[in-house]
Backbone as a printed PyTorch tensor [residue, N CA C, xyz], in Angstrom:
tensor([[[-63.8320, -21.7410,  -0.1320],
         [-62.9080, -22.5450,  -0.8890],
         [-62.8380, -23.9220,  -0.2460]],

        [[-63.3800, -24.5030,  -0.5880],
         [-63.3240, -26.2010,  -0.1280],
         [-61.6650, -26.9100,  -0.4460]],

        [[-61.5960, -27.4540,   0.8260],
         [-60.4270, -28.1600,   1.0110],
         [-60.1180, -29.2020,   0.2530]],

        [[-58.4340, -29.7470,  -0.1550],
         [-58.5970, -30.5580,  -1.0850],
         [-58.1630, -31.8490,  -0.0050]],

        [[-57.8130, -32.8980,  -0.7020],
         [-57.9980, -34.3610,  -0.0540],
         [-56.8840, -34.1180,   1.0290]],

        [[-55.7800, -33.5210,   1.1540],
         [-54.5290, -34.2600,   2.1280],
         [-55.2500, -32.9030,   3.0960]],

        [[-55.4880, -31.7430,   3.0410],
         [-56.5830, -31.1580,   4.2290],
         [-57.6760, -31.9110,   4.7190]],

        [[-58.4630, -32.2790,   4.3330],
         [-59.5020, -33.0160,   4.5490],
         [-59.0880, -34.2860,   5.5450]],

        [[-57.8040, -34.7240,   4.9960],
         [-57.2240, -36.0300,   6.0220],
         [-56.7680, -35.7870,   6.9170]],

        [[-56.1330, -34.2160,   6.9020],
         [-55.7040, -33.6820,   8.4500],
         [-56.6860, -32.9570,   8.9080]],

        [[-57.4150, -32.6920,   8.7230],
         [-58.6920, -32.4150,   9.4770],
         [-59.5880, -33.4520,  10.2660]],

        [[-59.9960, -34.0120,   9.3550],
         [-60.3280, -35.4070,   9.8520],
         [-59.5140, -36.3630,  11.1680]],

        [[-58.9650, -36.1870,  11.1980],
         [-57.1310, -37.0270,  11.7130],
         [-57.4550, -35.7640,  13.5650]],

        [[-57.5800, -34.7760,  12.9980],
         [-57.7660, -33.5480,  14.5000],
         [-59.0400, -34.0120,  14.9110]],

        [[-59.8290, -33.7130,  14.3660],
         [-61.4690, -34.7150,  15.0370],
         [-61.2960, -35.6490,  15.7110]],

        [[-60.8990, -36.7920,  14.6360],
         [-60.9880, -37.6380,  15.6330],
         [-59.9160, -37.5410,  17.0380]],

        [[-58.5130, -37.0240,  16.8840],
         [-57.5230, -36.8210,  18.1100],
         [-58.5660, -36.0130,  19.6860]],

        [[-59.5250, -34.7910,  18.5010],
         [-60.1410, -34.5040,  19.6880],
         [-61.0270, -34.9760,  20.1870]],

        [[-61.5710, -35.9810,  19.7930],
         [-62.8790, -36.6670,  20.2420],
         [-62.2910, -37.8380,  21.2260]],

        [[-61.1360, -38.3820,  21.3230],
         [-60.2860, -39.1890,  21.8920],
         [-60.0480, -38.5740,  22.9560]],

        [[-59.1960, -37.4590,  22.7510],
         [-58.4270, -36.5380,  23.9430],
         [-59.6590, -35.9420,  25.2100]],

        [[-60.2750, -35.5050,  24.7450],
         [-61.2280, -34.9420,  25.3470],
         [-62.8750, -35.3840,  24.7230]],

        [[-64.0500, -36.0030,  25.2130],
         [-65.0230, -36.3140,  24.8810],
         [-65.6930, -35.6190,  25.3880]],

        [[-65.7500, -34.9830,  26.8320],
         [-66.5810, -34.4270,  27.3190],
         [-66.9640, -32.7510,  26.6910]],

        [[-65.5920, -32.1870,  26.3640],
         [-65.8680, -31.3090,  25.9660],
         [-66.0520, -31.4670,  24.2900]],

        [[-65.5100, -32.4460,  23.7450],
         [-66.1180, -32.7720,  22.0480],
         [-67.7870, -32.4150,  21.9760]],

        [[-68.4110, -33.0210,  23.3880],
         [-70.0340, -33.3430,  23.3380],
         [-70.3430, -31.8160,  23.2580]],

        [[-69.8080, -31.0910,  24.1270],
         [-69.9860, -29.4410,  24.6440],
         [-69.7530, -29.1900,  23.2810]],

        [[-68.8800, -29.1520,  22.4510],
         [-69.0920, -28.3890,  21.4370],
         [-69.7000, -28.7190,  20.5250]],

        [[-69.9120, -29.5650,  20.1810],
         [-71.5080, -30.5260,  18.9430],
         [-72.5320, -29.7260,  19.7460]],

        [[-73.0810, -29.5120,  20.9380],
         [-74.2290, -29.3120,  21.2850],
         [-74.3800, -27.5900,  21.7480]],

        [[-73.8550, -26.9350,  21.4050],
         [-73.7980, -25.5260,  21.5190],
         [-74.1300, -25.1750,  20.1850]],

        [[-74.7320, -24.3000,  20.8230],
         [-75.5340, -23.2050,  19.6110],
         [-75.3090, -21.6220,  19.8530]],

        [[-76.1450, -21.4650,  18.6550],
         [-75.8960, -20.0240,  18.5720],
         [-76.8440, -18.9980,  19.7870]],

        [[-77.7840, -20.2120,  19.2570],
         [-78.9100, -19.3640,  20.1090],
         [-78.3710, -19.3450,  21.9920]],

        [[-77.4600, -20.5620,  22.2520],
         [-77.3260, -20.4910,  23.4430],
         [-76.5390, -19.4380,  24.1790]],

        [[-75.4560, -19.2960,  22.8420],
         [-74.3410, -17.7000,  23.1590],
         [-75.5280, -17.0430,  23.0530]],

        [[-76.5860, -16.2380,  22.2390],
         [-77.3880, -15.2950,  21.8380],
         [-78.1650, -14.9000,  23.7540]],

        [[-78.3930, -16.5470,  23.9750],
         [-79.2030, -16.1930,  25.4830],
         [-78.2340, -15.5570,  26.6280]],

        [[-77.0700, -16.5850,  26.8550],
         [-76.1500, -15.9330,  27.2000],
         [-76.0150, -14.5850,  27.5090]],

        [[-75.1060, -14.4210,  26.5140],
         [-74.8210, -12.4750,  26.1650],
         [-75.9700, -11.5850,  26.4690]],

        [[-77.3180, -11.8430,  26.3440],
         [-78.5740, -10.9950,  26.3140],
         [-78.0580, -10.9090,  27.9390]],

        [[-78.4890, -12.3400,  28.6030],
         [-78.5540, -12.3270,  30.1400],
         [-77.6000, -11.3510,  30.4470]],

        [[-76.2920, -11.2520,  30.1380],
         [-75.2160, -10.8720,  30.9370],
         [-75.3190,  -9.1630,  30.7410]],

        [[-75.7920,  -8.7700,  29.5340],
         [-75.7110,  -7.2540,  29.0720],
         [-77.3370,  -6.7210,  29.6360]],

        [[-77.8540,  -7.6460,  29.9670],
         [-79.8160,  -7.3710,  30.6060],
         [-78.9230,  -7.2530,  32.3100]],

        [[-78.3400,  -8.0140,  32.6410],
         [-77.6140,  -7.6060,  34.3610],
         [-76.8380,  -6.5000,  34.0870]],

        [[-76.2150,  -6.5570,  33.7840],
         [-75.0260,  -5.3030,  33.5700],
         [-76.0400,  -3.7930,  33.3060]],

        [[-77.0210,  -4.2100,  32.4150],
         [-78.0590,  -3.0270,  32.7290],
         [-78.7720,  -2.6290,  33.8430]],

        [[-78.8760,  -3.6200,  34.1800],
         [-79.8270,  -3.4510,  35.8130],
         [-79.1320,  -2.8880,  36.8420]],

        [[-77.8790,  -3.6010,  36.6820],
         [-77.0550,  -3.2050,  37.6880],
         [-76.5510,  -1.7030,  37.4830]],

        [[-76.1010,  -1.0230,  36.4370],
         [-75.9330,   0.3570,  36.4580],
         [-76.7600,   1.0620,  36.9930]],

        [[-78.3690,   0.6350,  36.3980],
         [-79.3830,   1.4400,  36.3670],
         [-79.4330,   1.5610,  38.0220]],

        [[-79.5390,   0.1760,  38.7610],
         [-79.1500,   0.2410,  40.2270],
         [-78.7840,   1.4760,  41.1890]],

        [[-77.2160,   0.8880,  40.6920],
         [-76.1320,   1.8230,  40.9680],
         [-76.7770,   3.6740,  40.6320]],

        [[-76.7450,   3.7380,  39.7210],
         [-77.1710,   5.1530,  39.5800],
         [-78.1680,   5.4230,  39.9400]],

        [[-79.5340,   5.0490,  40.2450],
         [-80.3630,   5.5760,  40.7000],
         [-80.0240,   5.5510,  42.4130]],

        [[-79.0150,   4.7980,  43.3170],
         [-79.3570,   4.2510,  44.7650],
         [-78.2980,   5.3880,  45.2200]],

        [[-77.4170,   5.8430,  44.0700],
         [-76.5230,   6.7850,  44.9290],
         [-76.1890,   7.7280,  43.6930]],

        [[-77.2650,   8.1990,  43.6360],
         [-77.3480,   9.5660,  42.5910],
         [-77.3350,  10.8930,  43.4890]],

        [[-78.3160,  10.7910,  44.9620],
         [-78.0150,  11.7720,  45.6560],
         [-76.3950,  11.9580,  46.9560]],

        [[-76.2380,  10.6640,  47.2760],
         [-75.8880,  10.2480,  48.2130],
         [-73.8890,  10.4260,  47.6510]],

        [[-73.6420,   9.9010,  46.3950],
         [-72.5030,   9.6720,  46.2150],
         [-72.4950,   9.6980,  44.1290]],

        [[-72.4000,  11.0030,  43.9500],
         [-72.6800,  11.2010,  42.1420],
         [-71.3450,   9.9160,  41.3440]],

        [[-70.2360,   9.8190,  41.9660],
         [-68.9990,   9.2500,  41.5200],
         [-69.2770,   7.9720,  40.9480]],

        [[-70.0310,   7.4610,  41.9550],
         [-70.5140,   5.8730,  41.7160],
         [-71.8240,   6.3150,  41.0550]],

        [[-72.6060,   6.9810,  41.3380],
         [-73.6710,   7.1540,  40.1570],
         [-73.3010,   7.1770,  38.9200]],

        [[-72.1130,   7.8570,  38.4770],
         [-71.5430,   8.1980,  36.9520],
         [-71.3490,   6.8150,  37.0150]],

        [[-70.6460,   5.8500,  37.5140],
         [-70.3230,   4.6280,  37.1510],
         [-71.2400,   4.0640,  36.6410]],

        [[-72.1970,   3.3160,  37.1620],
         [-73.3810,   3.0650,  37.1200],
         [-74.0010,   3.3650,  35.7440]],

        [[-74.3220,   4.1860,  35.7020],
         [-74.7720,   5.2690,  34.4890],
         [-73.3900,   4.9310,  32.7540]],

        [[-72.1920,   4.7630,  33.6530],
         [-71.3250,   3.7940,  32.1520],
         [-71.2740,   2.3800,  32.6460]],

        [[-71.7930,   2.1480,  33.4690],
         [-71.5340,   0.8230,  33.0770],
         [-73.4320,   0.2150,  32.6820]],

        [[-74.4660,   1.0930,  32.5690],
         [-75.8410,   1.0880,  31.7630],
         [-75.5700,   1.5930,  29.9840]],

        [[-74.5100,   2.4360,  30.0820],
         [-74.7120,   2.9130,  28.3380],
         [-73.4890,   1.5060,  27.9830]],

        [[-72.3600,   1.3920,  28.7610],
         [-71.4140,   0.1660,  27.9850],
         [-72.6060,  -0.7470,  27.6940]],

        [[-73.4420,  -1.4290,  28.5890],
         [-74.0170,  -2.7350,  28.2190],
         [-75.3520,  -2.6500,  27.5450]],

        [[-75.6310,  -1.5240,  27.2610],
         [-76.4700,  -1.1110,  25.7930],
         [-75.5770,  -1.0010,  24.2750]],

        [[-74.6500,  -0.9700,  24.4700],
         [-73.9290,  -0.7910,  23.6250],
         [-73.3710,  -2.0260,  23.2730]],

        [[-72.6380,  -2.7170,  23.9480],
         [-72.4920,  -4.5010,  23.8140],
         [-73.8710,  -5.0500,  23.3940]],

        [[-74.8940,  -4.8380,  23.3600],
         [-76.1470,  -5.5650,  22.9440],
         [-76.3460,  -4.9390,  21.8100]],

        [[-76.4070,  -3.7460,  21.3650],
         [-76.9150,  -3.2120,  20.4110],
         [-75.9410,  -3.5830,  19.3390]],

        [[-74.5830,  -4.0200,  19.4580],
         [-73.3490,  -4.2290,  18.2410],
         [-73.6860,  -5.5460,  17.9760]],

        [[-74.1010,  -6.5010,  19.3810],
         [-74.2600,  -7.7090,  18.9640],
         [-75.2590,  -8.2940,  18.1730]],

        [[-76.6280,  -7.3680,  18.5460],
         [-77.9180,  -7.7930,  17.8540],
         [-77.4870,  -7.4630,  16.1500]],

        [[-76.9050,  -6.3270,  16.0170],
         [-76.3700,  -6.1100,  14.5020],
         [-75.7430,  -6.8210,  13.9800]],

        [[-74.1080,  -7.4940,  14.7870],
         [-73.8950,  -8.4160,  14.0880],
         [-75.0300,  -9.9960,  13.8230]],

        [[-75.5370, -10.3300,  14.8450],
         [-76.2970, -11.1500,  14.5530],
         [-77.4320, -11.2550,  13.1790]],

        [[-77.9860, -10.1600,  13.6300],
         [-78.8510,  -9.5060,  12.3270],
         [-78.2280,  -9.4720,  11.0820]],

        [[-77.0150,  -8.8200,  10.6710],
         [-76.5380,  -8.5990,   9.2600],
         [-76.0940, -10.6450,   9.1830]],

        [[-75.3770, -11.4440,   9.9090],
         [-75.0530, -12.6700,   9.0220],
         [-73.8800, -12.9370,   9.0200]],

        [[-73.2690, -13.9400,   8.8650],
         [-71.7580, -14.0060,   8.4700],
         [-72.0910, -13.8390,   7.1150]],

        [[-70.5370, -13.1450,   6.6730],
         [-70.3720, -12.6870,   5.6900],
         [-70.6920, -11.4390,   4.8920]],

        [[-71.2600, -10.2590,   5.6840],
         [-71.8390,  -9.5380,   5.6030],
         [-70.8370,  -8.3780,   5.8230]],

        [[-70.7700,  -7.3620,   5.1800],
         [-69.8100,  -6.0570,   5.9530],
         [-70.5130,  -5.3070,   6.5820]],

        [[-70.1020,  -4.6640,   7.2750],
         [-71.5180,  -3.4510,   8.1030],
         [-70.8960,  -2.9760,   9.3970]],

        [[-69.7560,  -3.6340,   9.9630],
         [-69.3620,  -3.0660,  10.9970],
         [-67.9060,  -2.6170,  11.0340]],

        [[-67.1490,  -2.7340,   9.6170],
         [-66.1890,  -2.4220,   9.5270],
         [-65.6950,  -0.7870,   9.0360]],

        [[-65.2160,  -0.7020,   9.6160],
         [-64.1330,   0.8590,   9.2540],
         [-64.8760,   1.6790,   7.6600]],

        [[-64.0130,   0.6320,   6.7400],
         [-64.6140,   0.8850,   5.3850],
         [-66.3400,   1.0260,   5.4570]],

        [[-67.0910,   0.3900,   5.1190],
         [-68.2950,  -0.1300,   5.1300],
         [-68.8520,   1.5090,   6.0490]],

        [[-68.6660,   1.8310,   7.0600],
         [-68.4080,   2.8230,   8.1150],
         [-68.3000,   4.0690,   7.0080]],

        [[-67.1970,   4.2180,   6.5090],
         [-66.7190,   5.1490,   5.5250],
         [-67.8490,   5.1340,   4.3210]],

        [[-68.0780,   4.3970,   3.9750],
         [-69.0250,   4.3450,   2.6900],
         [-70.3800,   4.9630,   3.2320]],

        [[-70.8500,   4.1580,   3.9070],
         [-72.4210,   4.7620,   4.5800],
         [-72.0410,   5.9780,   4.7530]],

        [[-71.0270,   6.8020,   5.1560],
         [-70.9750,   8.4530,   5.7700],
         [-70.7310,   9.0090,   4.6360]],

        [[-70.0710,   8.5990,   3.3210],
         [-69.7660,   9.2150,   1.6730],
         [-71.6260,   9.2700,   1.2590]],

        [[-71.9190,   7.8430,   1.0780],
         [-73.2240,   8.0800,   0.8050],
         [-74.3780,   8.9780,   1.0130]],

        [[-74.3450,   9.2250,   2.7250],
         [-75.1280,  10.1990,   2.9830],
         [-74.8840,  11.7850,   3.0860]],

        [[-73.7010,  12.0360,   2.8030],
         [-73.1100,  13.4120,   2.4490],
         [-73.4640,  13.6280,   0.8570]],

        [[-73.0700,  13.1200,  -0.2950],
         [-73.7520,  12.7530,  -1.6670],
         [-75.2240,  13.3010,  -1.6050]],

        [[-75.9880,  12.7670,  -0.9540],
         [-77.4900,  12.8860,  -0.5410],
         [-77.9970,  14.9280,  -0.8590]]])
């Protein structure tokens, strides 16, 4: 739904306040991308994997407690990557990860 003129002037009117108030971070946000969150998040959920995998393999005999850790904190950050690549994949605007949407796919394949 496109904004009509007296939105548009207070919108406009916040731009520029923030481009005044703060420039440095105005620049930071013009120049961020998607792809840069996308690298981001990979990096952080690619460590968080390593590091479980670590953890659980270095004290699997030695100490199982911290191995189990290890071992959730390898399935959490497969799991943070795998929701994210989906949302990325489906799009804005897309349903697919919601409750409903959830409900429908499981009606559908019971139907089957």
């Amino acid at each position: 739904m496109p904004l009509n003129d007296k939105e548009q002037k207070i919108l406009d009117e916040i731009e520029r306040q923030f481009l005044q108030d703060d420039p440095k971070l105005a620049k930071a946000v013009r120049t961020a991308s998607a792809s840069d969150t996308l690298r981001r998040s990979t990096r952080f959920t690619a460590a968080g994997f390593v590091l479980g995998l670590a953890l659980m393999l270095i004290f699997f005999t030695s100490n199982t407690l911290v191995a189990m850790i290890g071992f959730v904190v390898m399935v959490a950050s497969a799991s943070v990557f795998i929701v994210g690549l989906r949302r990325r994949t489906m799009g804005p605007g897309t349903a697919g990860l919601g409750i409903e949407s959830w409900a429908d796919r499981l009606r559908s394949k019971w139907r089957r």
